[in-house]
C-alpha positions, 0 to 999 in steps of 0.5 A: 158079783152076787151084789150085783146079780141082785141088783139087777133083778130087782124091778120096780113098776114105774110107769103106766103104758098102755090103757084099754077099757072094754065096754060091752052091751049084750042085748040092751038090758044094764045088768048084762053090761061089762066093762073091762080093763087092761092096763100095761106096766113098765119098770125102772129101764122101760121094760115091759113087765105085765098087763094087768086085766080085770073087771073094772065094776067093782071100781066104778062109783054108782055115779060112774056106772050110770053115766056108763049105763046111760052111754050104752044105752045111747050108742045102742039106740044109735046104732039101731036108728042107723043100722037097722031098716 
């Protein structure tokens, strides 16, 4: 009976459910930007398990953090030319 116990508590990660990835713009100048990340993880029995969250920076290569830096700055600019008199 203890076997079986065990057996079952054991809980293995196997699938990635949902993914968010946050980016924020704080006033327009790239060392105030962020990206975040949180990521939902199921075991074996489709199960929620946790969400894992972060800061997604330190995973980005330098290629990625300009084209990141190059998209707010034109979703910046958007917004103002659309929003603002």
């Amino acid at each position: 009976m203890a076997d079986q116990w065990n057996k079952e508590a054991v809980r293995t990660p196997t699938t990635i459910g949902s993914m968010e990835i946050v980016l924020k713009d704080k006033d327009g100048q790239a060392a105030n930007h962020s990206a975040q990340y949180n990521i939902d993880v199921y075991d074996q029995n489709g199960n929620f398990m946790k969400r894992m969250e972060g800061n997604l920076r330190p995973h980005l290569t330098s290629a990625q953090l300009t084209t990141i830096v190059s998209f707010l700055a034109a979703m910046r600019t958007k917004a103002e030319e659309e929003i603002l008199p």
